[in-house]
N, C-alpha and C positions, 0 to 999 in steps of 0.2 A: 444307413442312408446318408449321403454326401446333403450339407447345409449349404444352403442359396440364399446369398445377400440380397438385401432388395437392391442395390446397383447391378449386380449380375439379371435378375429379375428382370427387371426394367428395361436394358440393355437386351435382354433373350427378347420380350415384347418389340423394344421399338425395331428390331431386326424384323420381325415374321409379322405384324400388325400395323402399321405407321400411316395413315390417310390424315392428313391435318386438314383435306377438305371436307372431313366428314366430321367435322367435331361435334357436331348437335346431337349425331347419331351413335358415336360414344357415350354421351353423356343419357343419352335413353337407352342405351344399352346397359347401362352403370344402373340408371334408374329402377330394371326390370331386375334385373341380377340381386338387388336390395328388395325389392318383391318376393323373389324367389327363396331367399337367406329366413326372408322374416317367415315364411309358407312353411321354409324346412325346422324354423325354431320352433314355430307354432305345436308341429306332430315331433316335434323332439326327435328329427329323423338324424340321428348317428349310428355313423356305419357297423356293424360286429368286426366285419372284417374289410380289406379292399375287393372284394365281389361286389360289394354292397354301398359302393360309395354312390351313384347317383343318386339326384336329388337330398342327398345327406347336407350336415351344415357344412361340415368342411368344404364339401365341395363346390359350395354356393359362397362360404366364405375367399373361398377362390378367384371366383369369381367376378367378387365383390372386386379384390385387391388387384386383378387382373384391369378390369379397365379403369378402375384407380389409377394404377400405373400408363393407363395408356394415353388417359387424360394427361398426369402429367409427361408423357414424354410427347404428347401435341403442344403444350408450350412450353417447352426444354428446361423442364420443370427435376432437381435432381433430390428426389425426396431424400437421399440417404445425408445432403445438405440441408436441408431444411427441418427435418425428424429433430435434432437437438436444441433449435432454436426455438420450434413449438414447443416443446416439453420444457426445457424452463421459464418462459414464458408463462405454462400452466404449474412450475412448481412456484412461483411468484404470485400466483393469482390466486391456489389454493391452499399455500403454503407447505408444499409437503415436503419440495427441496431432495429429491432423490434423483434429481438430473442426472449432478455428477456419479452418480453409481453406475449407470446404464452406460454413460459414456465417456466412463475413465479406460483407461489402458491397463 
């Protein structure tokens, strides 16, 4: 299976989803989606196979990351920018300093 950067991600999003006058309703859709993730954690629902993915976590964990993305591409928001600055920020706060590992070359 071919891997998808979250900038290609994002980018496939703001192509086929992009209302920025509906942001309120992103963010309740974001909101329901984190309903539905914690509903599939609760029954432990993981797929056997891909027949079985709805309602599963991945699939809600999807979901999750989907209007994630789509919040930030409503304020041209480029998380694959942003992703290193949070993370040492939190290797500074809790000390654990594995920044540079994830995003060395």
């Amino acid at each position: 299976m071919k891997r998808i950067t979250i900038s290609k991600l994002q980018k496939y999003i703001k192509d086929k989803d992009h209302h920025p006058d509906l942001k309120k309703d992103y963010f309740l859709k974001l909101s329901e989606e984190v309903g539905e993730l914690a509903q599939a954690i609760r029954k432990n629902a993981t797929p056997a196979n891909e027949t079985s993915f709805k309602g599963s976590i991945e699939e809600e964990l999807y979901d999750v990351m989907y209007y994630t993305l789509a919040i930030a591409n409503l304020y041209d928001i480029d998380l694959e920018t942003w992703i290193p600055v949070k993370e040492r920020i939190n290797d500074e706060k809790y000390g654990t300093h594995n920044a540079d590992k994830l995003f060395s070359n």
